[in-house]
C-alpha atoms as a printed R data frame, in Angstrom:
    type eleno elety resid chain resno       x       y       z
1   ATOM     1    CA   UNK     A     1 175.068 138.330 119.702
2   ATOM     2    CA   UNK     A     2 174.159 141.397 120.492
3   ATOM     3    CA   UNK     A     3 173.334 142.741 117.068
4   ATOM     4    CA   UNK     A     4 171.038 140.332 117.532
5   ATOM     5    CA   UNK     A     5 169.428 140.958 120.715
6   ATOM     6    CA   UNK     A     6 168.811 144.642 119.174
7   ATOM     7    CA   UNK     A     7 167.327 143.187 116.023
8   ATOM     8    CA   UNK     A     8 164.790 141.334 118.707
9   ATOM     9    CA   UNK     A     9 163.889 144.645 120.477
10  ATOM    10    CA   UNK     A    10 162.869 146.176 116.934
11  ATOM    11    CA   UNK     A    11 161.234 142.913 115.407
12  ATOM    12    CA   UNK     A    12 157.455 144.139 114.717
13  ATOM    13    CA   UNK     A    13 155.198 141.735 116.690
14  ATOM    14    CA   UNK     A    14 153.026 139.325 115.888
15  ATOM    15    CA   UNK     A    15 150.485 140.057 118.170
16  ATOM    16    CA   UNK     A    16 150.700 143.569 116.388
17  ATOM    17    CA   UNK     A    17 150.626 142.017 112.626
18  ATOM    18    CA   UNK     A    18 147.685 140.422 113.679
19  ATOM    19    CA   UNK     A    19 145.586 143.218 114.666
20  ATOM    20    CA   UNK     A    20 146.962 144.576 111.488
21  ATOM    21    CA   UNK     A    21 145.790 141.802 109.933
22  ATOM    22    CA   UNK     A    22 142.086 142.008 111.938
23  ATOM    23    CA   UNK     A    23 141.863 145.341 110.613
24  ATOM    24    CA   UNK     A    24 142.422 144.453 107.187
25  ATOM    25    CA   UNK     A    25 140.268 141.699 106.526
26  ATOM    26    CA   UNK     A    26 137.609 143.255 108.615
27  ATOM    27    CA   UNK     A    27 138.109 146.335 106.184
28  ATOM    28    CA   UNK     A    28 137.598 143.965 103.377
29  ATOM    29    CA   UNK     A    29 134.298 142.443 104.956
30  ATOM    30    CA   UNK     A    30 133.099 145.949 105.298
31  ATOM    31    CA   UNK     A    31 133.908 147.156 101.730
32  ATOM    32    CA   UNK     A    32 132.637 144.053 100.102
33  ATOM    33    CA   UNK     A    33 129.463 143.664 102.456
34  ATOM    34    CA   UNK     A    34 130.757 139.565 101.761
35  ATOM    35    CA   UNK     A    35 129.222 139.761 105.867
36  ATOM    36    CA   UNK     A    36 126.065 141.649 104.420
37  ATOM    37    CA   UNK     A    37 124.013 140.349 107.719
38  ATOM    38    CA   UNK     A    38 126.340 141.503 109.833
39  ATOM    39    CA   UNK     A    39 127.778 144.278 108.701
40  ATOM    40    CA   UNK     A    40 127.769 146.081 111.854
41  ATOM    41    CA   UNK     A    41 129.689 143.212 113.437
42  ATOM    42    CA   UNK     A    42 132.530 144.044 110.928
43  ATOM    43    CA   UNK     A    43 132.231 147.819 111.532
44  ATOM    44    CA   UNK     A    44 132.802 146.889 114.846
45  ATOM    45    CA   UNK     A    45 136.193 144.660 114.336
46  ATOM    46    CA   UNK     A    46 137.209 147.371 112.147
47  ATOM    47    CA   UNK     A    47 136.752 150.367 114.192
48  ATOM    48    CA   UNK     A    48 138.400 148.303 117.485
49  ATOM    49    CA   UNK     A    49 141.408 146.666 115.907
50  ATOM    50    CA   UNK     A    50 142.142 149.435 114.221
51  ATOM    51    CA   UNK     A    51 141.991 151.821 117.261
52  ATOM    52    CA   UNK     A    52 144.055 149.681 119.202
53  ATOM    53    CA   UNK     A    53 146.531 149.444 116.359
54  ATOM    54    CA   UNK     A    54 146.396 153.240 116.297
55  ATOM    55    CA   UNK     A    55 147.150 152.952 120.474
56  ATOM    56    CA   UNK     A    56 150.381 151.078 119.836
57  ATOM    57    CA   UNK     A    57 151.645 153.510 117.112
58  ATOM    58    CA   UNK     A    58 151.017 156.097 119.820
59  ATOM    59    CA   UNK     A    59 152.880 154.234 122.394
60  ATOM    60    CA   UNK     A    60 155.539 153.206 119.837
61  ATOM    61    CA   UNK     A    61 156.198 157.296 118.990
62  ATOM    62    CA   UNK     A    62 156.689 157.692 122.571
63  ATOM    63    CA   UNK     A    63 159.478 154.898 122.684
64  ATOM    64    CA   UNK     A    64 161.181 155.301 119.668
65  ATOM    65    CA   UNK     A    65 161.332 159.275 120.328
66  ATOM    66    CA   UNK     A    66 162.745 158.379 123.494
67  ATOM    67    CA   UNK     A    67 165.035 155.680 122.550
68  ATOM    68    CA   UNK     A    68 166.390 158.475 120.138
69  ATOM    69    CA   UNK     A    69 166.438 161.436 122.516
70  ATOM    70    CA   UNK     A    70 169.225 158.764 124.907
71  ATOM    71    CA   UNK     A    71 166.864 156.286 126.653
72  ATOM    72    CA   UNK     A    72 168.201 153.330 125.164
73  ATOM    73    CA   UNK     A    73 166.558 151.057 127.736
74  ATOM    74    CA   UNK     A    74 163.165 151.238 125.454
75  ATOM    75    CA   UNK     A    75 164.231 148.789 123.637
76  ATOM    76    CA   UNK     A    76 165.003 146.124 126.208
77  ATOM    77    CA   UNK     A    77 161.303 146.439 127.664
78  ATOM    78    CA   UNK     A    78 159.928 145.470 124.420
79  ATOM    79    CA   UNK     A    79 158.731 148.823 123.932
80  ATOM    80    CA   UNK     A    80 160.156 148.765 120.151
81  ATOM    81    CA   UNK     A    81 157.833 145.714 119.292
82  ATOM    82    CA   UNK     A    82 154.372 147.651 119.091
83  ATOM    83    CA   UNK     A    83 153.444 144.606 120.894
84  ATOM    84    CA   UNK     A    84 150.310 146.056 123.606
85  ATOM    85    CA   UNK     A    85 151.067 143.565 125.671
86  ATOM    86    CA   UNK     A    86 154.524 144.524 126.673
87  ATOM    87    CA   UNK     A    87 153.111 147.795 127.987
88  ATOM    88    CA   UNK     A    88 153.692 148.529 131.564
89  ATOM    89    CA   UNK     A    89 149.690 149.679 132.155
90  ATOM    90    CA   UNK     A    90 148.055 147.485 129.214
91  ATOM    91    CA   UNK     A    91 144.632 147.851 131.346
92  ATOM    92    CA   UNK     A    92 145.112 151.637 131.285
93  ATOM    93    CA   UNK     A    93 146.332 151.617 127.340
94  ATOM    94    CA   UNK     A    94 144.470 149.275 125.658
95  ATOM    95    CA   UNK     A    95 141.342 147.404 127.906
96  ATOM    96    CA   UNK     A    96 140.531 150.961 129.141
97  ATOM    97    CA   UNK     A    97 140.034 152.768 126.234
98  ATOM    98    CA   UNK     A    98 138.298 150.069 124.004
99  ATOM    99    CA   UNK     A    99 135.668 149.790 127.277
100 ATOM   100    CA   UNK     A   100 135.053 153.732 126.363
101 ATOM   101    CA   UNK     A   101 135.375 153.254 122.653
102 ATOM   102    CA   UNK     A   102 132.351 151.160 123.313
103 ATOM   103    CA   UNK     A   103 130.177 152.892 125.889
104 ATOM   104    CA   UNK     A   104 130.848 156.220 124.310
105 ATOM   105    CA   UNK     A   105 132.641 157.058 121.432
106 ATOM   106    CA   UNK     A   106 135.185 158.701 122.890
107 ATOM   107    CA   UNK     A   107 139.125 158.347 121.990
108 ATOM   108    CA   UNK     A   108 140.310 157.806 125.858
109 ATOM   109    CA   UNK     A   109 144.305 158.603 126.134
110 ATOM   110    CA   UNK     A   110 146.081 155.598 127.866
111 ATOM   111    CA   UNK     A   111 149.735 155.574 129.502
112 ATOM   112    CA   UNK     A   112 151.942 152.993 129.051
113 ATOM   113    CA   UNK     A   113 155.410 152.638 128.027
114 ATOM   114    CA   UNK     A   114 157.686 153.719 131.157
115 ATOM   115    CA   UNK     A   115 160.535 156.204 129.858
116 ATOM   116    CA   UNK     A   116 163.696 156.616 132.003
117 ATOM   117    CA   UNK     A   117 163.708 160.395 131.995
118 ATOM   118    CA   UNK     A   118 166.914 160.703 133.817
119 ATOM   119    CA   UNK     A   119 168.665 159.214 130.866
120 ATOM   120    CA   UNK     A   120 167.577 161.909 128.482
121 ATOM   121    CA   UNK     A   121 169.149 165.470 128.775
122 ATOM   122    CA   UNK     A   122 167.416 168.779 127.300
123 ATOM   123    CA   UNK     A   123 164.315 170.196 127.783
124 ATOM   124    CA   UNK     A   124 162.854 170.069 124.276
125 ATOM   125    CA   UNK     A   125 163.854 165.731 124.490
126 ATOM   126    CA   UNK     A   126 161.329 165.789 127.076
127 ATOM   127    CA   UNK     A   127 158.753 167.695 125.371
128 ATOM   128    CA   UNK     A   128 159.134 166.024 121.674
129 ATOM   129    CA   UNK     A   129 158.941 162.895 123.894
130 ATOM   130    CA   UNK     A   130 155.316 163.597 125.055
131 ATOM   131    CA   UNK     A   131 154.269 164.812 122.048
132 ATOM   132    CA   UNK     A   132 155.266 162.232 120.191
133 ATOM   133    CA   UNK     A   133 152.170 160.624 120.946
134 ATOM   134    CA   UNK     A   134 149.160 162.759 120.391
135 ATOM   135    CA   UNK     A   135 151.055 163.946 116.684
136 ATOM   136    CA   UNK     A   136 150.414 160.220 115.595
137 ATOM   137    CA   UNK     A   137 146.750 160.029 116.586
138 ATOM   138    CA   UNK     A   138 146.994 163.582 114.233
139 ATOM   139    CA   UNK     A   139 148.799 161.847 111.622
140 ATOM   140    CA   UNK     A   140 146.068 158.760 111.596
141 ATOM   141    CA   UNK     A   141 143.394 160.711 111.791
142 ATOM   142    CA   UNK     A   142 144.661 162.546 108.213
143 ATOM   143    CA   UNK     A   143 145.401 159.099 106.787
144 ATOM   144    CA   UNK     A   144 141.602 157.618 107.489
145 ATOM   145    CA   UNK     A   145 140.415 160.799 106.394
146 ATOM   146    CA   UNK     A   146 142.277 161.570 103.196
147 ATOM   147    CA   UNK     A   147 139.197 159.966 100.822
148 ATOM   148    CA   UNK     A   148 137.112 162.714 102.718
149 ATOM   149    CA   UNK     A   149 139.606 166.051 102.290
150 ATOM   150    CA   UNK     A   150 140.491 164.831  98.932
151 ATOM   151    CA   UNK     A   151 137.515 164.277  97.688
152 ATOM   152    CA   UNK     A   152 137.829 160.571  96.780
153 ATOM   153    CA   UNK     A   153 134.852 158.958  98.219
154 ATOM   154    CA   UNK     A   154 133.127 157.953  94.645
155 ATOM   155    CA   UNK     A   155 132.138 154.049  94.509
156 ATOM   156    CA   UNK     A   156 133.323 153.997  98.477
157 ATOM   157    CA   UNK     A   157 130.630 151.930 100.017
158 ATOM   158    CA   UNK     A   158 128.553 153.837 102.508
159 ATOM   159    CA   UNK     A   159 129.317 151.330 105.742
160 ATOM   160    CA   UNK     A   160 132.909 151.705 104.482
161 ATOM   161    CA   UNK     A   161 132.956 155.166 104.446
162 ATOM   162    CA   UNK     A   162 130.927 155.956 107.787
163 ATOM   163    CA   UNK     A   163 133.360 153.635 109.967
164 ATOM   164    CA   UNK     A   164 136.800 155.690 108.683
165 ATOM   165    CA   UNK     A   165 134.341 158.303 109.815
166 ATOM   166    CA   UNK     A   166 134.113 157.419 112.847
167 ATOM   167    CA   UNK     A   167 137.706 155.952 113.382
168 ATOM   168    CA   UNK     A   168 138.776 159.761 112.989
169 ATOM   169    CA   UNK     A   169 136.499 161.003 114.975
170 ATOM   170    CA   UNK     A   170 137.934 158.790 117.622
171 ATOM   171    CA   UNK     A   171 141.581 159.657 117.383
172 ATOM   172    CA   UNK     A   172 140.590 163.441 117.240
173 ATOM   173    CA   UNK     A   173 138.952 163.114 120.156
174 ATOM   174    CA   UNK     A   174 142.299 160.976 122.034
175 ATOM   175    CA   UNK     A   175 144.452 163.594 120.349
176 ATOM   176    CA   UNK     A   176 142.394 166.798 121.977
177 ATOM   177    CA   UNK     A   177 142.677 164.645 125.561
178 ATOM   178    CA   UNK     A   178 145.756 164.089 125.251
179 ATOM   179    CA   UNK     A   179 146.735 167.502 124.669
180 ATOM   180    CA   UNK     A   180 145.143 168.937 127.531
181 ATOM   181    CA   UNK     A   181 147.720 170.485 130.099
182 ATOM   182    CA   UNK     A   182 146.458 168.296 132.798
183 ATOM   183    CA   UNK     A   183 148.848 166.067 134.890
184 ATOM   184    CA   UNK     A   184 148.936 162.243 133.739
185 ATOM   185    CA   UNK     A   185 148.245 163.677 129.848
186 ATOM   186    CA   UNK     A   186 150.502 164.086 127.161
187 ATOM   187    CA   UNK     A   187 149.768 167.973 127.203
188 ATOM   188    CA   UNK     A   188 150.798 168.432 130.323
189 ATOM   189    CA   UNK     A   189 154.499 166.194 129.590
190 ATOM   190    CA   UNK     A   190 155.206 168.586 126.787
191 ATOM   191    CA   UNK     A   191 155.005 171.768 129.641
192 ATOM   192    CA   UNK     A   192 156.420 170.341 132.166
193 ATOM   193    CA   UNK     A   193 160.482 170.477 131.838
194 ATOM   194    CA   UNK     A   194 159.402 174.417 131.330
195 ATOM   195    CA   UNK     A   195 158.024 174.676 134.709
196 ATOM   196    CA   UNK     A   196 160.057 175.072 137.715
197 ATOM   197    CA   UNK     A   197 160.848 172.103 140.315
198 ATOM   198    CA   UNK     A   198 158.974 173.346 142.823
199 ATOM   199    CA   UNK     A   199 155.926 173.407 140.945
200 ATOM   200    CA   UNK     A   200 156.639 170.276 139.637
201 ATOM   201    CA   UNK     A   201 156.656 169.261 143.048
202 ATOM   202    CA   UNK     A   202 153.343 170.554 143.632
203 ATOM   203    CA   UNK     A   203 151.583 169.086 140.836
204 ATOM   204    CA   UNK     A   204 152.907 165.611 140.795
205 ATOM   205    CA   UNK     A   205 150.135 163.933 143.457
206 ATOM   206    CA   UNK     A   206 147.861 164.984 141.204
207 ATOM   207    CA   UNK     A   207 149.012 163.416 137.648
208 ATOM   208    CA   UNK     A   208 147.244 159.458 138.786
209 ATOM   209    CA   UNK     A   209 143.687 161.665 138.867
210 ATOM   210    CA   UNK     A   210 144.509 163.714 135.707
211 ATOM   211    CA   UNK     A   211 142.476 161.009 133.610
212 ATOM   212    CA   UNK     A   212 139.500 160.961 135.977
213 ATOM   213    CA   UNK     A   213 139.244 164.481 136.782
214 ATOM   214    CA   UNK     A   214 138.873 164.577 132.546
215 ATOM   215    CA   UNK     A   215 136.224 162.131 132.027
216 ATOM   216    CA   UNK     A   216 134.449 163.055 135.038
217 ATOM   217    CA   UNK     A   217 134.271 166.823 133.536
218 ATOM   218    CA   UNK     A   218 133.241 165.442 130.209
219 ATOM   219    CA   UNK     A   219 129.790 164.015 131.978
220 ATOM   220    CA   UNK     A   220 129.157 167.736 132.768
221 ATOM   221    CA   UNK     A   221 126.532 168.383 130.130
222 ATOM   222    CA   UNK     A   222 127.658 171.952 129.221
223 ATOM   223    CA   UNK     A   223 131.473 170.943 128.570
224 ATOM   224    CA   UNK     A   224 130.586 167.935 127.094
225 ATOM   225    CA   UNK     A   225 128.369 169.971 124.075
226 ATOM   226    CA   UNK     A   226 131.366 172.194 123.964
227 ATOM   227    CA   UNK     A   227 134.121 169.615 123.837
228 ATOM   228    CA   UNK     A   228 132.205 167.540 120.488
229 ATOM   229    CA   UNK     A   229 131.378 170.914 119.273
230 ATOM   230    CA   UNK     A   230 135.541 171.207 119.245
231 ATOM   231    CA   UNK     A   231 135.807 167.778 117.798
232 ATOM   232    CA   UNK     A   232 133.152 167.920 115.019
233 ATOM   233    CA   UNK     A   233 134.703 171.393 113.470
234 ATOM   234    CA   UNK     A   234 137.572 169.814 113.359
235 ATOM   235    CA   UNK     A   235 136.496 166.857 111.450
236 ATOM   236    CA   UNK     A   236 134.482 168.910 109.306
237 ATOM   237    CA   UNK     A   237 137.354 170.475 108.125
238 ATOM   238    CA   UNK     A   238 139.109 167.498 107.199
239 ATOM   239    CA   UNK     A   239 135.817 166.815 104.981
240 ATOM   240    CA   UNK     A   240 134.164 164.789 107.426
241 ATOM   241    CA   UNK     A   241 130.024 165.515 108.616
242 ATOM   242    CA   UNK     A   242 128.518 164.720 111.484
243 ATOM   243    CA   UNK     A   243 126.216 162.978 109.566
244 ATOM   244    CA   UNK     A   244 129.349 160.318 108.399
245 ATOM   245    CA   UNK     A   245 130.231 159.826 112.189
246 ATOM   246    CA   UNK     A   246 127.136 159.359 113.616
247 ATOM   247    CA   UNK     A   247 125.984 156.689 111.539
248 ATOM   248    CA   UNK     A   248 129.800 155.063 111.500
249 ATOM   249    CA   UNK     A   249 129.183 154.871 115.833
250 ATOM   250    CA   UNK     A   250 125.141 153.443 115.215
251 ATOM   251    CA   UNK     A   251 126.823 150.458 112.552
252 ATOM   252    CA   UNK     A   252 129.628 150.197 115.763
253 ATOM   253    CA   UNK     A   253 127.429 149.315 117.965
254 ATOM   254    CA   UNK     A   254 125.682 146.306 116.530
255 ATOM   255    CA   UNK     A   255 124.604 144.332 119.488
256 ATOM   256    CA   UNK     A   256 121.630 147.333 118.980
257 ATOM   257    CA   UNK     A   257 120.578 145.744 115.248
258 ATOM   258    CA   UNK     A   258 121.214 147.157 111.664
259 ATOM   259    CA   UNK     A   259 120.888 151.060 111.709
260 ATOM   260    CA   UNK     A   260 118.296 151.838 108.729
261 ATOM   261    CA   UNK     A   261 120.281 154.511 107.080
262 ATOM   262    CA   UNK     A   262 118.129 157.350 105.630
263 ATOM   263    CA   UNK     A   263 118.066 157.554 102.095
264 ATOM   264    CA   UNK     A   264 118.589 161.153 101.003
């Protein structure tokens, strides 16, 4: 019996295998232009399912790092599932950042899966377990992007090609947020069993307006520039232009018509 409860906290969910699934066929529509009219339309249920997709791997790193650092209780909150909706802030970790996704192209960090951090022992647990999260928006943004860095984007239709653009650019940019040492991110989880309790202390008010504080800096015009600046280097060195993600973010948002793509 209970072998079989713990083969029902790891089953992969069906809610998840259909997003999976979204992503996939929406891929297809996209490579295949079969939705030629609306190819923006299946841009769009490309770029979202597979961004929330990439949100539960995130979540799931957290949990199964955790579960593996002594927190067995992971498991038992469904954490193991990748299902979104077993999250204990699915407004912050999944409604929240597809609402940005969509106003702004921007990769917003969520926080969701509730670890039990007195069950875990050593500092570097407690770090890994942070980081755990941010490393797999690295690692997806490297798989979306390998036909750019490796130089395999012959016969890869163009819509095709601009919305993996534009996927990376979105977990590059929830990857450099969620690194940032600011309480309530991921950055500031991998610093803080370093710091001592009394600053811990201090800090701790502040980590519910860690979030805010960040997007509210990123409408400052200045750190904005400098903050896509950041992003598009980095993409550029995985192969990507700035051409490929702005047009992959115009074919996104479709409710604005076709983009007419310059030729040459």
């Amino acid at each position: 019996m209970t072998t079989a409860i713990r083969h029902a906290e790891r089953r992969i969910s069906p809610v998840f295998l259909s997003l999976v699934a979204v992503m996939a066929v929406s891929g297809w529509a996209v490579w295949s232009g079969q939705l030629a009219a609306s190819t923006g339309f299946a841009v769009f249920l490309f770029i979202v399912s597979g961004w929330v997709v990439s949100l539960c791997l995130h979540e799931y790193a957290h949990a199964r790092t955790a579960l593996h650092s002594g927190d067995v209780s992971v498991g038992t909150k469904g954490y193991l599932t990748l299902n979104p909706l077993r999250y204990t802030h699915a407004l912050l970790s999944i409604v929240l950042p597809v609402i940005f996704v969509i106003m702004g192209g921007i990769g917003l960090p969520g926080g969701a899966v509730f670890i039990e951090r007195g069950r875990i022992r050593g500092r570097w647990r407690h770090s890994l377990i942070s980081a755990a999260g941010p490393l797999t928006n690295i690692l997806f943004a490297a798989v979306v992007t390998a036909p750019f860095w490796l130089h395999a984007l012959d016969g890869v239709p163009d819509p095709f090609r601009y919305a993996l653009a534009f996927l990376a650019l979105l977990q590059v940019t929830a990857a450099i947020l969620n690194l940032l040492p600011v309480p309530g991110l991921d950055g500031y989880g991998v610093l803080e069993p370093w710091l001592s309790p009394g600053l811990r202390r201090q800090v701790e008010p502040f980590a519910p307006f860690g979030l805010l504080a960040v997007f509210g800096l990123l409408w400052v015009p200045e750190i904005n520039h400098v903050f896509f600046q950041l992003v598009d280097t980095l993409l550029d060195t995985l192969g990507v232009t700035r051409w490929d993600s702005y047009w992959g973010q115009e074919f996104f948002r479709f409710w604005q018509g076709e983009p007419q793509v310059p030729v040459g």
